[in-house]
N, CA, C and O atoms as a GROMACS GRO file, in nm:
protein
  328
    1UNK      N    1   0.084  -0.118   0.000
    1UNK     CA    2   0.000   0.000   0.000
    1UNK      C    3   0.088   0.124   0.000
    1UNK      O    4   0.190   0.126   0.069
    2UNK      N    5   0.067   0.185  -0.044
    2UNK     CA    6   0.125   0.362  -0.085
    2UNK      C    7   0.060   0.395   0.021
    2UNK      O    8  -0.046   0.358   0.074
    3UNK      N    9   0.199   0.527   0.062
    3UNK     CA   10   0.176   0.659   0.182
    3UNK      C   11   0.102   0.756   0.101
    3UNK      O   12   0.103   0.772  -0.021
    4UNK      N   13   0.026   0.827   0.210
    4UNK     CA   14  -0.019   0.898   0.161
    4UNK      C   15   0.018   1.086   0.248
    4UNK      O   16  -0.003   1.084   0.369
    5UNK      N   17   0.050   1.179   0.210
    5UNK     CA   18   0.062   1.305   0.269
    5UNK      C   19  -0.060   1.307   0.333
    5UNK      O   20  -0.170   1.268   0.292
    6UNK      N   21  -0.025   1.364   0.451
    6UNK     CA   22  -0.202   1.394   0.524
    6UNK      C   23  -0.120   1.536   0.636
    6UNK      O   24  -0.008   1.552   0.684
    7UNK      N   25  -0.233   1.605   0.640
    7UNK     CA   26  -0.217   1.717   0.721
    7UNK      C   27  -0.301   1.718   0.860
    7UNK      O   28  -0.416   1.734   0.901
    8UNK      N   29  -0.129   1.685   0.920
    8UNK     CA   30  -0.223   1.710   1.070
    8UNK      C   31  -0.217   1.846   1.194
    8UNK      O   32  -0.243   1.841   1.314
    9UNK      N   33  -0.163   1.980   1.094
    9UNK     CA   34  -0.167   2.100   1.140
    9UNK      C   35   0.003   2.056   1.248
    9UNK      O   36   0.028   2.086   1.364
   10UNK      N   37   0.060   2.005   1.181
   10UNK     CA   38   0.197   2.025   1.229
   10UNK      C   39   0.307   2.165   1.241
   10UNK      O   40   0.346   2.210   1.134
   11UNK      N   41   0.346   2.219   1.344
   11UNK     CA   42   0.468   2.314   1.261
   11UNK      C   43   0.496   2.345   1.124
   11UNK      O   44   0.466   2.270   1.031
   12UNK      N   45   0.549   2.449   1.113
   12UNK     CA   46   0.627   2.459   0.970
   12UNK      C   47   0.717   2.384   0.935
   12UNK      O   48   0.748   2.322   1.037
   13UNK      N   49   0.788   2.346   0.839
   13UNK     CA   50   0.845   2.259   0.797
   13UNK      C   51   0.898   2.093   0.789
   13UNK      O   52   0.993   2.031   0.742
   14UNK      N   53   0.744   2.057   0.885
   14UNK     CA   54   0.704   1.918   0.909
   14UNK      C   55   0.569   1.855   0.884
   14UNK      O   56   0.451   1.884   0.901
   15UNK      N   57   0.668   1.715   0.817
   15UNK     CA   58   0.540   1.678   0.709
   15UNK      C   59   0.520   1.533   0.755
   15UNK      O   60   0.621   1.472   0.788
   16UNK      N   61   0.367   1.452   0.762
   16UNK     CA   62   0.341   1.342   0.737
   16UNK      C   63   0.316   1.263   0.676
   16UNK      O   64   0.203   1.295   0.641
   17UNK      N   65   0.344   1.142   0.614
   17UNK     CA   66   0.333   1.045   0.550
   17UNK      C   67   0.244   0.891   0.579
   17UNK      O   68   0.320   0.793   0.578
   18UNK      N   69   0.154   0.871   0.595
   18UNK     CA   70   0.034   0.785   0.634
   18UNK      C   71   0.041   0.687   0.524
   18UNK      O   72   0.050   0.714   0.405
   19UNK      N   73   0.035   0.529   0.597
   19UNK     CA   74   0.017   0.438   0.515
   19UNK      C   75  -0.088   0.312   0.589
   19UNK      O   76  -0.045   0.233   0.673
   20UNK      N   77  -0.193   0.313   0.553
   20UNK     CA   78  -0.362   0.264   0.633
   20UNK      C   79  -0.371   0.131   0.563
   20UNK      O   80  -0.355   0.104   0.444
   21UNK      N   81  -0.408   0.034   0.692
   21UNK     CA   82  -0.397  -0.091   0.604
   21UNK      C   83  -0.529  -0.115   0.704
   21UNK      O   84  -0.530  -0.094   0.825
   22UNK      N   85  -0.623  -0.158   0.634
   22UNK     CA   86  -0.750  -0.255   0.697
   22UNK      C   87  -0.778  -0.388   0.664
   22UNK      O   88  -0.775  -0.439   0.552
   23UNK      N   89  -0.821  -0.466   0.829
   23UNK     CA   90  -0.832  -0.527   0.822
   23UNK      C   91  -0.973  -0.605   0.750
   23UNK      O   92  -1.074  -0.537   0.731
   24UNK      N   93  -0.972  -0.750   0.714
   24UNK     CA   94  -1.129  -0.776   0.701
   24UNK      C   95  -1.215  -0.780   0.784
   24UNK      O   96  -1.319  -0.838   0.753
   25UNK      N   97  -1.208  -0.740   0.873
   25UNK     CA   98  -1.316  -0.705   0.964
   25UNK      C   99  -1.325  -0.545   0.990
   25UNK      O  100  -1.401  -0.512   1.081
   26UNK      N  101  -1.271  -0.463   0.934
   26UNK     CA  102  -1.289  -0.313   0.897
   26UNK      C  103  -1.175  -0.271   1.023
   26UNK      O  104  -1.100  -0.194   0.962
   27UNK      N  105  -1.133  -0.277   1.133
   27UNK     CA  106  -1.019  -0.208   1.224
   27UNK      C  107  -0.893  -0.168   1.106
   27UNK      O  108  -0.864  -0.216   0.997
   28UNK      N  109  -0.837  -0.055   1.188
   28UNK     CA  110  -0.719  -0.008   1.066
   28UNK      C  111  -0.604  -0.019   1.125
   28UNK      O  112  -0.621  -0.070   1.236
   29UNK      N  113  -0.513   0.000   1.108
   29UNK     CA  114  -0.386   0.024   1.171
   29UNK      C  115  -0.290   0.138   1.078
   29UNK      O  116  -0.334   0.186   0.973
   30UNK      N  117  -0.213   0.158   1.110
   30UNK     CA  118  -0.145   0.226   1.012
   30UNK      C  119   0.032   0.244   1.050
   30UNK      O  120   0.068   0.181   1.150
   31UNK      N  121   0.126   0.314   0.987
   31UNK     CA  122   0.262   0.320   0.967
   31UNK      C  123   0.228   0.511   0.932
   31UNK      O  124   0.130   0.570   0.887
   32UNK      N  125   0.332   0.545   0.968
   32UNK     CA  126   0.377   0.699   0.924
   32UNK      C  127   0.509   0.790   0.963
   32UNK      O  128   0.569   0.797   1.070
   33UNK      N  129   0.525   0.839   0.869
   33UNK     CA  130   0.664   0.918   0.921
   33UNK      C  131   0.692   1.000   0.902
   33UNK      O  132   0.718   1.041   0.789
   34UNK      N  133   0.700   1.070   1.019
   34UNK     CA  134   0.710   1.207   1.019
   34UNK      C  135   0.877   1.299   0.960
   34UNK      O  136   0.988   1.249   0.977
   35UNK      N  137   0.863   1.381   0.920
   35UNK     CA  138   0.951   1.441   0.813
   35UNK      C  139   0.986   1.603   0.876
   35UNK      O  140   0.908   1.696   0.893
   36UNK      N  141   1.100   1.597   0.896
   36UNK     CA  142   1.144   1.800   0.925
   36UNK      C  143   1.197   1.803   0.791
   36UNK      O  144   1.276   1.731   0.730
   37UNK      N  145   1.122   1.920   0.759
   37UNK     CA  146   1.189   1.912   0.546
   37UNK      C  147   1.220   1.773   0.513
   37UNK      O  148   1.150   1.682   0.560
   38UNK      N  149   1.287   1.757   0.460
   38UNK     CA  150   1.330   1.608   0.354
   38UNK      C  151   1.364   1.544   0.462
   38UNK      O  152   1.311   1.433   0.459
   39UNK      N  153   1.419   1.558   0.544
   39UNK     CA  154   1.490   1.499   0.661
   39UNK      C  155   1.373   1.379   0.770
   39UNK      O  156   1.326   1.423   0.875
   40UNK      N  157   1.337   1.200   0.711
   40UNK     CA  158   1.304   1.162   0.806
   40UNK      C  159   1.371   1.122   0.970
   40UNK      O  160   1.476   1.064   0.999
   41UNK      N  161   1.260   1.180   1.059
   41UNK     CA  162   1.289   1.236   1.178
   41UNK      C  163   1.213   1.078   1.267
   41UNK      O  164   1.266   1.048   1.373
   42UNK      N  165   1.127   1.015   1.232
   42UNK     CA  166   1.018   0.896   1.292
   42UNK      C  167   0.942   0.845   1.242
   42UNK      O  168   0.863   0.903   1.167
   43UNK      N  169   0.937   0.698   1.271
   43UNK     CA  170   0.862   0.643   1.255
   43UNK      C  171   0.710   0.621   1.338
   43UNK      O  172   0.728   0.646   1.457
   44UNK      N  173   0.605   0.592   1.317
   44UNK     CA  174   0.527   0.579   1.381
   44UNK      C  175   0.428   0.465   1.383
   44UNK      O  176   0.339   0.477   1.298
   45UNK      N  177   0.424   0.390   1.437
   45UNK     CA  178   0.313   0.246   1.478
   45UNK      C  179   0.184   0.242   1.515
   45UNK      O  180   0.167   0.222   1.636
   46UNK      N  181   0.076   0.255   1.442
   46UNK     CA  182  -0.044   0.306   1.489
   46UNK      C  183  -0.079   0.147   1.543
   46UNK      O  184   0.000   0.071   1.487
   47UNK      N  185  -0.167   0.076   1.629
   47UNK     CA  186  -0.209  -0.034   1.637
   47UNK      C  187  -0.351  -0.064   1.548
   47UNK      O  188  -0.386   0.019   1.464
   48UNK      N  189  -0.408  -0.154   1.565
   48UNK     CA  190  -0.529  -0.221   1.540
   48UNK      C  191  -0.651  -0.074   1.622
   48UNK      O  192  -0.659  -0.050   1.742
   49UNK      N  193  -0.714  -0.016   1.529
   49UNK     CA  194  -0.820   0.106   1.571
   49UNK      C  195  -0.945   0.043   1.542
   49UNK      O  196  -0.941  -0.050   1.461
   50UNK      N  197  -1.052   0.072   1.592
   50UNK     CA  198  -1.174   0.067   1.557
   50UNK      C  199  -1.224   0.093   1.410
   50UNK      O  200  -1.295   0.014   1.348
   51UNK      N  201  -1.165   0.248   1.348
   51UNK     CA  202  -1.174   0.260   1.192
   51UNK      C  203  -1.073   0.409   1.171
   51UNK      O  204  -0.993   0.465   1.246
   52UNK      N  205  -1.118   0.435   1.045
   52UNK     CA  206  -0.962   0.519   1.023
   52UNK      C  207  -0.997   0.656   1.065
   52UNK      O  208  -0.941   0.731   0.986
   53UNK      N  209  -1.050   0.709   1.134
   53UNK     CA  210  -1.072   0.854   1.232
   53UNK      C  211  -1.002   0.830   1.338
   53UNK      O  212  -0.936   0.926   1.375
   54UNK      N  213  -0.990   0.704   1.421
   54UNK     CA  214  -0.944   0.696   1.524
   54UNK      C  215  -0.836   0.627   1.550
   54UNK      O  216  -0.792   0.602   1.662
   55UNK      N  217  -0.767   0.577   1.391
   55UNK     CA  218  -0.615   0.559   1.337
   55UNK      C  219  -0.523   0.716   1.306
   55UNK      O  220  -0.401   0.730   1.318
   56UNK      N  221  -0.631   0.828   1.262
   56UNK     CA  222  -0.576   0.903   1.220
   56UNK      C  223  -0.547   1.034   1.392
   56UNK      O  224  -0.447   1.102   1.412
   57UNK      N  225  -0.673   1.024   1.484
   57UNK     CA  226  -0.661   1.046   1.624
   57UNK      C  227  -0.530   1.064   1.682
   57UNK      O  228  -0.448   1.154   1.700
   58UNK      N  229  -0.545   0.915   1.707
   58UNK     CA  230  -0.384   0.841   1.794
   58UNK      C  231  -0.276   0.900   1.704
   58UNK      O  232  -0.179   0.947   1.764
   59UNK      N  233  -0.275   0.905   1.575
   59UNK     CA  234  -0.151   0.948   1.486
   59UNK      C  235  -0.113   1.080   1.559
   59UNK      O  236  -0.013   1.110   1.624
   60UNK      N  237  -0.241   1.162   1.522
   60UNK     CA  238  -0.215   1.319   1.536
   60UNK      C  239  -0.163   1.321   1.708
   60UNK      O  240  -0.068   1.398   1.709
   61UNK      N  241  -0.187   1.269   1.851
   61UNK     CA  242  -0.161   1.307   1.956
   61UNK      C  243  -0.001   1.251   1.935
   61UNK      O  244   0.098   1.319   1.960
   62UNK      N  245   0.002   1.124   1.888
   62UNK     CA  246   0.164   1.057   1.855
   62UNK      C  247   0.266   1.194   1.849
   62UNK      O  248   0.342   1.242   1.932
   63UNK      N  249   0.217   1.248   1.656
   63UNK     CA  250   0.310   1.316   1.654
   63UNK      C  251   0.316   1.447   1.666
   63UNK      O  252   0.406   1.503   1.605
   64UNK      N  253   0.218   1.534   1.751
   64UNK     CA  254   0.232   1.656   1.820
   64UNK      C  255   0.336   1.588   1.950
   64UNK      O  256   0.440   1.643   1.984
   65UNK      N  257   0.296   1.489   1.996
   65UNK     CA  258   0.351   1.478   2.135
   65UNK      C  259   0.574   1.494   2.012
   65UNK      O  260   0.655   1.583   1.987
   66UNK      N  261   0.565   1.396   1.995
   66UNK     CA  262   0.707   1.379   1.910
   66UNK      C  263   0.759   1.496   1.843
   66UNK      O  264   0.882   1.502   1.837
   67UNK      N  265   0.702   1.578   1.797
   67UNK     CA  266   0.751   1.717   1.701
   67UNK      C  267   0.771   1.768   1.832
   67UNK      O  268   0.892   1.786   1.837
   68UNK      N  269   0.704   1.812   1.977
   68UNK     CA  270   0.729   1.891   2.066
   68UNK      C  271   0.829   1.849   2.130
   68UNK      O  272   0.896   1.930   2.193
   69UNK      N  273   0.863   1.714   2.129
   69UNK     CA  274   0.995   1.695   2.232
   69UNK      C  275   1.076   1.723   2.116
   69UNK      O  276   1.139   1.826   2.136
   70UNK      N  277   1.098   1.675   2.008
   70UNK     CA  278   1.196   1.729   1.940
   70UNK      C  279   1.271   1.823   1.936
   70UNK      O  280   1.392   1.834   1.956
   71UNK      N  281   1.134   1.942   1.890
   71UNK     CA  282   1.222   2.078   1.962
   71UNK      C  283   1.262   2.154   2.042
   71UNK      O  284   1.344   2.246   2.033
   72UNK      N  285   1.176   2.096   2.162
   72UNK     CA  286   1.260   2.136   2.260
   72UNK      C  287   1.390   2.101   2.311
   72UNK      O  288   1.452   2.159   2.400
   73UNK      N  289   1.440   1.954   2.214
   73UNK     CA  290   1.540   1.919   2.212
   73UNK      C  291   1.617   1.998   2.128
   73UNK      O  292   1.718   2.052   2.173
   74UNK      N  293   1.591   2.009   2.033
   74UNK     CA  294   1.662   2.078   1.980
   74UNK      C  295   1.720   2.222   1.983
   74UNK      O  296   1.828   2.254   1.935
   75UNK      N  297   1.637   2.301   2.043
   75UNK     CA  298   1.639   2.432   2.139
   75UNK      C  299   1.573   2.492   2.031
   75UNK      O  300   1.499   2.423   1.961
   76UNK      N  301   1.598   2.679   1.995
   76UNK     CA  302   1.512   2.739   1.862
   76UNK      C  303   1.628   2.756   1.764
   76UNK      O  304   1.604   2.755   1.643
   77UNK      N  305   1.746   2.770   1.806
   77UNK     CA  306   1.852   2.747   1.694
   77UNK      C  307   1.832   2.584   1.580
   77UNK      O  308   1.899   2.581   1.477
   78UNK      N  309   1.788   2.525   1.596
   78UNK     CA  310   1.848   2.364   1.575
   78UNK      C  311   1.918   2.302   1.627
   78UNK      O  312   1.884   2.184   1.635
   79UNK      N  313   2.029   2.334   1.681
   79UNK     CA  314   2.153   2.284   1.703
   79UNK      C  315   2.102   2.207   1.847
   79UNK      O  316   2.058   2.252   1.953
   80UNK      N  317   2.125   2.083   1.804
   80UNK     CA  318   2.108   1.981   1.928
   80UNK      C  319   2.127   2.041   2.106
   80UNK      O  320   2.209   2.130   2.128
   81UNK      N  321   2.065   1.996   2.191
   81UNK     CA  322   2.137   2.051   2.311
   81UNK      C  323   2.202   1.999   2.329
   81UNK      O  324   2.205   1.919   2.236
   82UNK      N  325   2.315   1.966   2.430
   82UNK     CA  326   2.362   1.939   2.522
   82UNK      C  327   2.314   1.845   2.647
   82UNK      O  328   2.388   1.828   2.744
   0.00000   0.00000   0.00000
C-alpha cells in the first residue's frame, strides 16, 4: 500500500506520511513518518483502531507529542542541546 501526505496541522516545515492498512473485519492500523523538510525524523506504529478517524486520532496526539519533544530538544537554533 502507498503513503499517503495527510495534514495534521503540524509546525512549519514538518510533514506526514500515512500508510492505512484494513483489516477484514474493517479495524485499521497504520505506519507513518514524520519528516522535518526532507529529513526523516520517525517512525510511527499506529495499532489495530476501531476505523480510520481513530487511526488518524492516535496518529495526530503521537506526533504533536514527538515534534514537541523534538524541539525542545533541539532548542530554537536547531543545534542539538547538550
Amino acid at each position: 500500500m502507498d503513503a499517503a501526505h495527510i495534514d495534521l496541522g503540524l509546525p512549519a516545515g514538518w510533514s506526514c506520511w500515512l500508510e492505512l492498512q484494513q483489516s477484514s473485519e474493517g479495524t485499521c492500523s497504520g505506519k507513518a513518518e514524520l519528516r522535518e523538510g526532507h529529513e526523516p525524523r520517525c517512525v510511527l506504529i499506529i495499532a489495530q483502531q476501531p476505523n480510520r478517524e481513530a487511526v488518524i486520532e492516535r496518529l495526530k496526539f503521537r506526533a504533536d507529542y514527538f515534534v514537541g519533544e523534538w524541539r525542545m530538544r533541539q532548542g530554537e537554533d536547531g543545534a542539538p542541546r547538550s
